[in-house]
Every structure is written in C-alpha cells, then in structure tokens.
PAPAKOL-909678 format. One record per residue: residue number from 0; z, x, y of N, C-alpha, C, CB in turn. Coordinates in nm, 2 decimals, decimal comma. Glycine has a CB too. Layout:
BEGIN
NUM; Z; X; Y; Z; X; Y; Z; X; Y; Z; X; Y $
...
// end
This chain:
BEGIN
0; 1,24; 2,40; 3,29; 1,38; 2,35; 3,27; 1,38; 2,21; 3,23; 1,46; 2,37; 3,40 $
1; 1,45; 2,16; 3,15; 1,50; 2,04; 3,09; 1,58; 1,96; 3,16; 1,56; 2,05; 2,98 $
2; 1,60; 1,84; 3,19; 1,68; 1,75; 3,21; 1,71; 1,67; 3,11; 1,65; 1,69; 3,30 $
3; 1,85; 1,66; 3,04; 1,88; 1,56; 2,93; 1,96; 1,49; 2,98; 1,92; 1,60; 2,80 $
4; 1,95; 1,37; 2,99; 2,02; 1,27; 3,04; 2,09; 1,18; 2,88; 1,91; 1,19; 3,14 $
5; 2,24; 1,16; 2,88; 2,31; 1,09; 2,78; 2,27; 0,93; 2,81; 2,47; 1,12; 2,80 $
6; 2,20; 0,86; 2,76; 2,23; 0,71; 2,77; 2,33; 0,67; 2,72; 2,14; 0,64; 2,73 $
7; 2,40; 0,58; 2,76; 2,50; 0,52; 2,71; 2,50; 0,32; 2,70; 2,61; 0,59; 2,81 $
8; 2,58; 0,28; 2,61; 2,60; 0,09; 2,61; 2,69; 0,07; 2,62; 2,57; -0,01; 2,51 $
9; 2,72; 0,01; 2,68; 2,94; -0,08; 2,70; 2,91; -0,19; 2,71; 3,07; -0,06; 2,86 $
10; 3,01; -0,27; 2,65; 3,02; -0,39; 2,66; 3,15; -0,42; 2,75; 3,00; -0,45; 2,53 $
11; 3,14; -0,56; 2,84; 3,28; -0,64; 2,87; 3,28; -0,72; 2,84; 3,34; -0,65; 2,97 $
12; 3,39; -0,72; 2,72; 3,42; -0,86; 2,64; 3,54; -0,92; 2,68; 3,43; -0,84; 2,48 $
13; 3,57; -1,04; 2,72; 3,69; -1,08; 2,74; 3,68; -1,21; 2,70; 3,73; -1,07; 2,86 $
14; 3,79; -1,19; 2,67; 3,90; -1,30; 2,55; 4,02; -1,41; 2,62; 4,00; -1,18; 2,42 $
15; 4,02; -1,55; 2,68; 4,06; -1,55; 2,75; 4,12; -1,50; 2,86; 4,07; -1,56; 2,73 $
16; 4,23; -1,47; 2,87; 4,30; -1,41; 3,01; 4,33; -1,25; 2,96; 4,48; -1,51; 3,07 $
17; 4,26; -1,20; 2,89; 4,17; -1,05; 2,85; 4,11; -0,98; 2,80; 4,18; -1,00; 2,83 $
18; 4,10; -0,85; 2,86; 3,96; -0,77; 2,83; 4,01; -0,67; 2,73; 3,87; -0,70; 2,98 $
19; 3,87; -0,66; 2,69; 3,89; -0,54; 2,53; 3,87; -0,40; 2,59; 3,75; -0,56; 2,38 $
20; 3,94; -0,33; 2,59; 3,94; -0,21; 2,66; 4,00; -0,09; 2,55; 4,05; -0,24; 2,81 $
21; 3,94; 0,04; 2,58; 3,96; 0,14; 2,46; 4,07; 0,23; 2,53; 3,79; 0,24; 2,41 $
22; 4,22; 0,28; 2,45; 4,31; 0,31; 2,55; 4,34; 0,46; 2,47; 4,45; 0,18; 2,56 $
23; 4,37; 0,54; 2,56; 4,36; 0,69; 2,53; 4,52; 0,73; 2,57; 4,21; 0,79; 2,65 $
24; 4,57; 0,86; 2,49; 4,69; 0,88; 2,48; 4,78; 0,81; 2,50; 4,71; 0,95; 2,51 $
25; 4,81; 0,69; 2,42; 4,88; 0,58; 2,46; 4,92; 0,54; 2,60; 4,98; 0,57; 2,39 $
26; 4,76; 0,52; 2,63; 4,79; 0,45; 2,80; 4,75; 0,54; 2,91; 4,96; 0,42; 2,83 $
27; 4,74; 0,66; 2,86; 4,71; 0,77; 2,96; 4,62; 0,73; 3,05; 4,66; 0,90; 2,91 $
28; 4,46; 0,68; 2,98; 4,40; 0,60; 3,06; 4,33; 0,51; 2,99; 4,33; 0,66; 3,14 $
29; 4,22; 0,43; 3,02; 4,13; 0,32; 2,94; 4,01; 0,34; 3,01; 4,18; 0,15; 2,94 $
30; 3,94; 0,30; 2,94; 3,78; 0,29; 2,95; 3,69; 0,15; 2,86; 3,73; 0,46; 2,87 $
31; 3,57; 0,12; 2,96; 3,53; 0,04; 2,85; 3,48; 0,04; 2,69; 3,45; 0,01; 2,89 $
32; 3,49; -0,03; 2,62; 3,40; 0,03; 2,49; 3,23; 0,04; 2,49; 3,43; -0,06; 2,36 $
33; 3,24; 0,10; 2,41; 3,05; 0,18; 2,35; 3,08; 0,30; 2,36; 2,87; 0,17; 2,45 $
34; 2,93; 0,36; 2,39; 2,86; 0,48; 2,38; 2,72; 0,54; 2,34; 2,93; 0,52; 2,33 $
35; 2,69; 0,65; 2,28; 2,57; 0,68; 2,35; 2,49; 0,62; 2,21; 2,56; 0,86; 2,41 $
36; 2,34; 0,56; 2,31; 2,24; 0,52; 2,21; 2,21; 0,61; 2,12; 2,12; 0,47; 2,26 $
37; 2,20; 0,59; 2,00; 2,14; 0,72; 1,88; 1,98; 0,67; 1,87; 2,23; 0,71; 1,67 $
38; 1,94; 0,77; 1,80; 1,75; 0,75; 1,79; 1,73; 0,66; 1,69; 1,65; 0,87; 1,74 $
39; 1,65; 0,55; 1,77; 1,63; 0,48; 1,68; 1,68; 0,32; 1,70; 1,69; 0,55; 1,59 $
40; 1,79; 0,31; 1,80; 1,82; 0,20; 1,84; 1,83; 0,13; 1,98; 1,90; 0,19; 1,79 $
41; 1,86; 0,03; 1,96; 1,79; -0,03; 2,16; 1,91; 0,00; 2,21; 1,73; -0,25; 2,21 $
42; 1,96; 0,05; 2,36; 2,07; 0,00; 2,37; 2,17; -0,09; 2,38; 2,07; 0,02; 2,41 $
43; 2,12; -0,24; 2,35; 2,21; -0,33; 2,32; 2,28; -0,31; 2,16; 2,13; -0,45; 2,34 $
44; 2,18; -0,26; 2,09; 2,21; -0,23; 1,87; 2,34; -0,11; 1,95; 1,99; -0,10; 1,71 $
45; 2,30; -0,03; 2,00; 2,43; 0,07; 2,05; 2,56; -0,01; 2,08; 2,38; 0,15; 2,19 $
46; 2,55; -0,12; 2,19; 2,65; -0,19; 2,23; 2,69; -0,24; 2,09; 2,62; -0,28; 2,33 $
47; 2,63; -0,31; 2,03; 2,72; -0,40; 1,93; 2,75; -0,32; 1,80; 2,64; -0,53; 1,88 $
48; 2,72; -0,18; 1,83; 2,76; -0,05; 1,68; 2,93; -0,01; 1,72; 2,62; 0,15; 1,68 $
49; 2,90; 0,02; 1,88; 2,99; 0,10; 1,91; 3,12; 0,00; 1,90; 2,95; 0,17; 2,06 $
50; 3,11; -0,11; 1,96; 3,21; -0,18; 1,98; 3,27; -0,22; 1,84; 3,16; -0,30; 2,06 $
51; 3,18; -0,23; 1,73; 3,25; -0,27; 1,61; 3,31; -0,15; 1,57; 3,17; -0,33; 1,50 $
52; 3,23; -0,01; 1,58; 3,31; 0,11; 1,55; 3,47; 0,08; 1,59; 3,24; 0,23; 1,65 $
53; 3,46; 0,07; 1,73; 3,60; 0,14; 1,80; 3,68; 0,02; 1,80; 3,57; 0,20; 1,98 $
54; 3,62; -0,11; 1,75; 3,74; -0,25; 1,76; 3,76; -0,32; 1,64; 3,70; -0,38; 1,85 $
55; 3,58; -0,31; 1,53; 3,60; -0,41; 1,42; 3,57; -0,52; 1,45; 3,73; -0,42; 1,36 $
56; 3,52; -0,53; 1,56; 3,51; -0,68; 1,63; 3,33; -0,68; 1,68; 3,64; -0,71; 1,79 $
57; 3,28; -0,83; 1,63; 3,15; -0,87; 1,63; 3,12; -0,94; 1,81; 3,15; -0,98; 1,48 $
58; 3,04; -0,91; 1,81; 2,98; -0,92; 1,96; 2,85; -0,93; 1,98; 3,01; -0,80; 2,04 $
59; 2,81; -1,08; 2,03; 2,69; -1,10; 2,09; 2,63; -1,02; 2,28; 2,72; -1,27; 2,08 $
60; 2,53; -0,96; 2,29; 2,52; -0,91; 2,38; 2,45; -1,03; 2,52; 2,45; -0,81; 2,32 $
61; 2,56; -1,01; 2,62; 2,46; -1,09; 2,72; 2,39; -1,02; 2,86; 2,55; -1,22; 2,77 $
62; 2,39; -1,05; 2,97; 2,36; -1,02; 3,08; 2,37; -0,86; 3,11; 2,44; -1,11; 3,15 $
63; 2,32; -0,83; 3,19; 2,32; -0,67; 3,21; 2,45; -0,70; 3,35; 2,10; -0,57; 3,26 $
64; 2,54; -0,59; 3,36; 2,68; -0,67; 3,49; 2,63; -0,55; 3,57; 2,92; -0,66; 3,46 $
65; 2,63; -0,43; 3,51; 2,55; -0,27; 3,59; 2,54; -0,15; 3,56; 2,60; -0,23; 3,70 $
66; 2,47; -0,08; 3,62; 2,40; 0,07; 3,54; 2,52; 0,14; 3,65; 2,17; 0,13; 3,58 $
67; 2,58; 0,27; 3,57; 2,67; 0,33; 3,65; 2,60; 0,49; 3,60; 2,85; 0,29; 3,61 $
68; 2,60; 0,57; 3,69; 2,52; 0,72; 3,71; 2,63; 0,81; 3,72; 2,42; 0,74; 3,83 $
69; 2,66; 0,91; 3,63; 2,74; 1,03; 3,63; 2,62; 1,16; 3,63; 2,85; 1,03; 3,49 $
70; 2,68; 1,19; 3,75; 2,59; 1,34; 3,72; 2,68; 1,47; 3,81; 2,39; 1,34; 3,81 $
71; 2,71; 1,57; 3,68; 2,81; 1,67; 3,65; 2,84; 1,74; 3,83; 2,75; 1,79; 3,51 $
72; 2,75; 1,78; 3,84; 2,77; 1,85; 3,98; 2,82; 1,78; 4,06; 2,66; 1,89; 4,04 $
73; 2,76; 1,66; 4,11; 2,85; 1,59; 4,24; 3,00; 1,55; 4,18; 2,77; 1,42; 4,30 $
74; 3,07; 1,54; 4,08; 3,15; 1,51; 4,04; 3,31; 1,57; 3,98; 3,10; 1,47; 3,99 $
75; 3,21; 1,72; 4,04; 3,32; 1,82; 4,01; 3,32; 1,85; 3,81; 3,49; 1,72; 4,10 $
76; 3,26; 1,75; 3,75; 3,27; 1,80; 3,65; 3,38; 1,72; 3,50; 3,30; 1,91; 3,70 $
77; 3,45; 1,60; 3,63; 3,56; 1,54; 3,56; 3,52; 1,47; 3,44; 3,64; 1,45; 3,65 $
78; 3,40; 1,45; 3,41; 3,38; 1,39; 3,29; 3,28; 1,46; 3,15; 3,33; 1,26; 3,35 $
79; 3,30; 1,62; 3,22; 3,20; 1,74; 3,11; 3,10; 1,72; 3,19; 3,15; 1,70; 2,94 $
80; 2,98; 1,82; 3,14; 2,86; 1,85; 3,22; 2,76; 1,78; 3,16; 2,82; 1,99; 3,24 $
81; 2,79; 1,70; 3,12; 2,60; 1,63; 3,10; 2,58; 1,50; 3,16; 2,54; 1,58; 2,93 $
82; 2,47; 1,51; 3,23; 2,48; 1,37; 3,32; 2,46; 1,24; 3,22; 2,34; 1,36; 3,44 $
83; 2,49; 1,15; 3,30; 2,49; 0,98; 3,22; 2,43; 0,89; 3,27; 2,62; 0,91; 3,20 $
84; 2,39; 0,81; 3,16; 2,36; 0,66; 3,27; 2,44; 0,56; 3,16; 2,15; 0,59; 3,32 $
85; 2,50; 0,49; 3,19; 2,56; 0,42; 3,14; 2,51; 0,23; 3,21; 2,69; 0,50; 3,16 $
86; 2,47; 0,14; 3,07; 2,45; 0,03; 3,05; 2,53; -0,04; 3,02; 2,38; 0,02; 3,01 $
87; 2,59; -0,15; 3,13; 2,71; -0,24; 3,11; 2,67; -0,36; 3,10; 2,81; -0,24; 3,21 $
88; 2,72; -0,43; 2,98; 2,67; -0,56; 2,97; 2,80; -0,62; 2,93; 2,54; -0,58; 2,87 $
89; 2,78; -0,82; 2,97; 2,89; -0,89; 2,91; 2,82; -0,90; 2,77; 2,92; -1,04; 2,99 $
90; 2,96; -0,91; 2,69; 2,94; -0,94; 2,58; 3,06; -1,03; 2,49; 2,89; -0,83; 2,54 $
91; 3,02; -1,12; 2,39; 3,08; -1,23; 2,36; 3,10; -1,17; 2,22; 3,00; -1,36; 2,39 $
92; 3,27; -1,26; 2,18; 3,27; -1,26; 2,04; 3,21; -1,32; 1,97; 3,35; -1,28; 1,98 $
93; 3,20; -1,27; 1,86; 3,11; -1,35; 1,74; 3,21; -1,33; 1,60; 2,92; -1,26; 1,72 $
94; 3,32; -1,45; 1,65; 3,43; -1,42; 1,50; 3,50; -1,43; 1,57; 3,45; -1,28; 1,40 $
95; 3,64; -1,39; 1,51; 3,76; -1,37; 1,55; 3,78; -1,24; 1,60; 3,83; -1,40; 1,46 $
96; 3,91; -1,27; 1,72; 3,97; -1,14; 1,79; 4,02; -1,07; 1,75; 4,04; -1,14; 1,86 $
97; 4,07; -1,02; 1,62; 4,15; -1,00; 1,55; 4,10; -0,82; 1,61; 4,15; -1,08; 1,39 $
98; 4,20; -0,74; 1,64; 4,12; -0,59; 1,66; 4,13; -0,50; 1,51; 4,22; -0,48; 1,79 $
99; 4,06; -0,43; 1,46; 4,10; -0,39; 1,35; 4,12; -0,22; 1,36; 4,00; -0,45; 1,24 $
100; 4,13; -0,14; 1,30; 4,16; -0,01; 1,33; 4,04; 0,05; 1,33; 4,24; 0,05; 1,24 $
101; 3,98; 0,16; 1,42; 3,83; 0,16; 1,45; 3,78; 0,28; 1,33; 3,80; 0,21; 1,62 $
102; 3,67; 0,26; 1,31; 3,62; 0,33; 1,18; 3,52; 0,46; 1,23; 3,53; 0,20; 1,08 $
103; 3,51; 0,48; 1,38; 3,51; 0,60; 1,42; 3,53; 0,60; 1,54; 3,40; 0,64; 1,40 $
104; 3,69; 0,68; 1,56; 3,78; 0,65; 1,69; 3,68; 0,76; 1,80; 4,00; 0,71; 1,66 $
105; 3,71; 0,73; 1,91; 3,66; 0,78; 2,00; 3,76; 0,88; 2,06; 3,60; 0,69; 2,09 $
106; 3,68; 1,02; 2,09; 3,80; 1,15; 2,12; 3,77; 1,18; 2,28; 3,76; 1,32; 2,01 $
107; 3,91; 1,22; 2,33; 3,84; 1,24; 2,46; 3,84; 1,40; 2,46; 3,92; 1,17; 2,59 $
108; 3,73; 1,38; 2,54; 3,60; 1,52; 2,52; 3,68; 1,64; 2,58; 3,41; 1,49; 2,64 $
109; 3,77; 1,65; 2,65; 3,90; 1,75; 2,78; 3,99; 1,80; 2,61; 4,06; 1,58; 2,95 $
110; 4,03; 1,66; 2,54; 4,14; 1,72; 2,47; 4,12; 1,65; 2,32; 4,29; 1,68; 2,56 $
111; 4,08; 1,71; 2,24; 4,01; 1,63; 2,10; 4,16; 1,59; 2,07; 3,89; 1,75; 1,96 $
112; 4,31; 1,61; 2,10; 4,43; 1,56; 2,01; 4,44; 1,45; 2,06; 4,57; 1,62; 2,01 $
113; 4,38; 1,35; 2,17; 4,39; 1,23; 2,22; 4,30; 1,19; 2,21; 4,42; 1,22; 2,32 $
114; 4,29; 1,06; 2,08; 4,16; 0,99; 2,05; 4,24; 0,80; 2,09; 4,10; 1,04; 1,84 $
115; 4,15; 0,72; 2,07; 4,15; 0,62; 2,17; 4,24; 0,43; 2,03; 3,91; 0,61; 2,24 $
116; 4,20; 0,38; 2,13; 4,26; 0,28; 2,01; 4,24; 0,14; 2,09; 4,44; 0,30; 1,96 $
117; 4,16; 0,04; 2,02; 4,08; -0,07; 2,10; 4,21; -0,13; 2,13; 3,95; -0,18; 2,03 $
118; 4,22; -0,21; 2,24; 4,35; -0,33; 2,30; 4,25; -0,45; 2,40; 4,50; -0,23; 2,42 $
119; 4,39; -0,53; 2,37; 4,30; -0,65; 2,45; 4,42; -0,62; 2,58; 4,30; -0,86; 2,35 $
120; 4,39; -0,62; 2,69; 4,45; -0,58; 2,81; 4,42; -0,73; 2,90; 4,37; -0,42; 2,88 $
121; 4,53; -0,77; 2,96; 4,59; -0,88; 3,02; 4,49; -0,86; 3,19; 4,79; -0,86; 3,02 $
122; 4,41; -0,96; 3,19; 4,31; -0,92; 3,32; 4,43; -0,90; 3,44; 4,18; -1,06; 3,37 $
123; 4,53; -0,94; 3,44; 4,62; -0,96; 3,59; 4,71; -0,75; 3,56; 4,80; -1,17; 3,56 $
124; 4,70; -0,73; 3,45; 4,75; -0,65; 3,45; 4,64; -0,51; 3,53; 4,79; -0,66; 3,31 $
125; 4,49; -0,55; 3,49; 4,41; -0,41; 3,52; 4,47; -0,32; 3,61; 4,27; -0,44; 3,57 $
126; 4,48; -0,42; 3,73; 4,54; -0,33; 3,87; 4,67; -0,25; 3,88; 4,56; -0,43; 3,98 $
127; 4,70; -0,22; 3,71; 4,83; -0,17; 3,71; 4,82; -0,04; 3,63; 4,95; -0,27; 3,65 $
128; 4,66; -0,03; 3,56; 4,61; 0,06; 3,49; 4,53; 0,17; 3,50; 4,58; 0,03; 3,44 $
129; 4,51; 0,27; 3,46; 4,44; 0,36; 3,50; 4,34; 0,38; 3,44; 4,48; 0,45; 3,51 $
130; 4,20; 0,31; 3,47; 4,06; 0,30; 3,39; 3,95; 0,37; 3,45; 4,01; 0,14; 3,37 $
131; 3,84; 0,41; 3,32; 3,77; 0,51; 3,41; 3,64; 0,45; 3,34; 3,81; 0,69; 3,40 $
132; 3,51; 0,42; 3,41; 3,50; 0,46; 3,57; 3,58; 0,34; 3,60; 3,33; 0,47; 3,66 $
133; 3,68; 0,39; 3,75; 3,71; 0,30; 3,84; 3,63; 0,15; 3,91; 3,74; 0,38; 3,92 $
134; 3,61; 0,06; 3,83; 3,54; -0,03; 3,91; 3,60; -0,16; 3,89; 3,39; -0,03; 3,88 $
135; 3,71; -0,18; 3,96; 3,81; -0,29; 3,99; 3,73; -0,40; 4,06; 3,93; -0,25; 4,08 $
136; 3,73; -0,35; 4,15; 3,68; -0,47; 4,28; 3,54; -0,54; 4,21; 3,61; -0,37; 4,46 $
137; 3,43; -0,47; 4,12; 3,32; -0,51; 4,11; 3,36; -0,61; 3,96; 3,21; -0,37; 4,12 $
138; 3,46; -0,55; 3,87; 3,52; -0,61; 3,78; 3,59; -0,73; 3,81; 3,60; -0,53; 3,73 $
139; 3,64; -0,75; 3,90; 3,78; -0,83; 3,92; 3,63; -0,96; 4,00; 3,96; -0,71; 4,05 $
140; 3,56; -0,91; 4,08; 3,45; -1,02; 4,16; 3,39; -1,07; 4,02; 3,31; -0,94; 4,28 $
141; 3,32; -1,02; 3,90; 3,27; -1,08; 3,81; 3,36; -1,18; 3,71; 3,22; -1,00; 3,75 $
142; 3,47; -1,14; 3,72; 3,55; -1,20; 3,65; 3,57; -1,33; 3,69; 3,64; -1,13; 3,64 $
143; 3,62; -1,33; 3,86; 3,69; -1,41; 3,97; 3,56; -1,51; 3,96; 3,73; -1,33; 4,15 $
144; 3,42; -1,48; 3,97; 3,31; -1,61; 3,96; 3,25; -1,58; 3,87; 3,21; -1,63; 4,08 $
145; 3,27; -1,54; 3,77; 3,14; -1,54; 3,66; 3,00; -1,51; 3,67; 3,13; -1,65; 3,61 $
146; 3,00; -1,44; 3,78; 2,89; -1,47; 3,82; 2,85; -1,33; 3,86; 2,88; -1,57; 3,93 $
147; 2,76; -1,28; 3,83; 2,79; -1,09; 3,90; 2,57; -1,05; 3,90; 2,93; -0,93; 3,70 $
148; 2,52; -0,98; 4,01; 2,39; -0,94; 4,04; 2,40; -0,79; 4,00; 2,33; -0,98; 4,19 $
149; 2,35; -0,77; 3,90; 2,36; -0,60; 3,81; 2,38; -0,54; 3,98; 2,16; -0,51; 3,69 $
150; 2,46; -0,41; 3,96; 2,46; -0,33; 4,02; 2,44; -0,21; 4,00; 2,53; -0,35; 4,06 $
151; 2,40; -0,09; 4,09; 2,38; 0,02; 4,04; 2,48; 0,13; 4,12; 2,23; 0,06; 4,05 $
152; 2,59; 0,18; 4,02; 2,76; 0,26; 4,08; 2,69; 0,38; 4,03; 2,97; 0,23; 3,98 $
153; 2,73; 0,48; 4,15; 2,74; 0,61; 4,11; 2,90; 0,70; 4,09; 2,65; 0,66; 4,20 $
154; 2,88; 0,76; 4,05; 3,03; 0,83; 4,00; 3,03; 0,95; 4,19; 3,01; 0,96; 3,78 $
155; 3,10; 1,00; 4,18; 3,25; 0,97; 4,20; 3,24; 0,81; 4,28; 3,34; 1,10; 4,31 $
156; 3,34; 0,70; 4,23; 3,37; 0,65; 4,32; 3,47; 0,65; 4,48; 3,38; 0,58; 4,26 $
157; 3,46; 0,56; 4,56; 3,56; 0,57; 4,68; 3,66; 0,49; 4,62; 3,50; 0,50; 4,84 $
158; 3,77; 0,57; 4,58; 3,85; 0,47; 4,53; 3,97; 0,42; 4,68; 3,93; 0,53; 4,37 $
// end
C-alpha cells in the first residue's frame, strides 16, 4: 500500500494593517495563499508561483511561521481525502500591492462553482472571519510580536 502525501507552500504576507488572504464564495470563507509543490520545484519556488498565480503579486520568501498536518481520517474528511502537510512561511512584497486578477483562480475542491479571489483583509478584522485552517491565536501572537518559533498544527483544530 502507498501513502501519498500532498505537500503544500503558503505564504503570510502582510501589508501594513493587512493580510493577503484568498476569499471563496464571496466571503463564505478565506484561506491562506499557495499550494501544492509541482515536480521539480522547492517549496518556497511553489510559494512564490502560487501566490503570483492567485494575486499577481511578487513575494520574497522568509522564515518558516509552521508546518500544519491534515490527515483525511481524523478529520472526518472536511477537507477531501488526501492527507497534507502544509508549509507556512512569512513572506514579503517585492513591488507593489496592487492585487491583480489571478491567472489560475483556485476552486474549492466540495464545489468547483466557487472559485477564490486574492484580498487584502484588515488584521483587526480576522476575528470576524471565517478562515481555514483556523489558526487565530497562533496568527494574531505572530503578528502581535513579530516574532513566532515554527510550530507544528495538526488539523482538526480545538477551536
């Protein structure tokens, strides 16, 4: 038997008093940007493909913030059946903010008629939004000191 595991790269970019966040049926929910490494590139080249994909916007890669682990079974399944690991790094503009319309929108995998659309989201606002994976507290502490020791989240969280 096989185990295939999805790797994945996100970046969190924030732009003064907000973060670039990828928003699904206008607002339904948000998520960070990236996605999964293709063959052939590091996962950081992932981070800075995906992000221009889904924003148009140039991004220097920094610090690793944390590795988050989805695996289908413990999770009931809410995010499809293939497990994940997913790589979160800060990452910085390189250019202007300007968002541009993404040149390969991201679909969500439940309902292909709801595909996504990059926004810059007001950090005071997060706690009013519905983002997945849920990681406020670990978000909101990196943010609050700039300062963050990688962590390793597993899915489901305790929200």
């Amino acid at each position: 038997m096989s185990y295939h595991i999805r790797v994945s790269g996100r970046g969190i970019v924030i732009n003064n008093d907000k973060i670039l966040l990828n928003e699904f049926g206008g607002g339904k929910y948000y998520n960070i940007p990236g996605g999964g490494v293709e063959p052939g590139e590091t996962v950081k080249q992932a981070v800075v493909r995906e992000i221009f994909e889904e924003s148009g916007l140039n991004v220097n890669v920094g610090e690793l913030i944390y590795v988050l682990e989805y695996e289908p079974n413990n999770c009931n399944f809410m995010y499809g059946n293939k497990p994940q690991i997913s790589l979160v790094f800060r990452c910085f503009l390189n250019g202007d903010d300007k968002i541009k319309d993404p040149s390969v929108p991201d679909i969500d995998p439940d309902n292909p008629e709801i595909s996504s659309e990059a926004k810059w989201i007001q950090i005071s606002e997060l706690k009013n939004i519905h983002y997945v994976p849920y990681i406020h507290n670990e978000l909101m502490e990196y943010i609050k000191t700039n300062s963050f020791s990688p962590v390793f989240i597993e899915e489901p969280l305790n929200l």
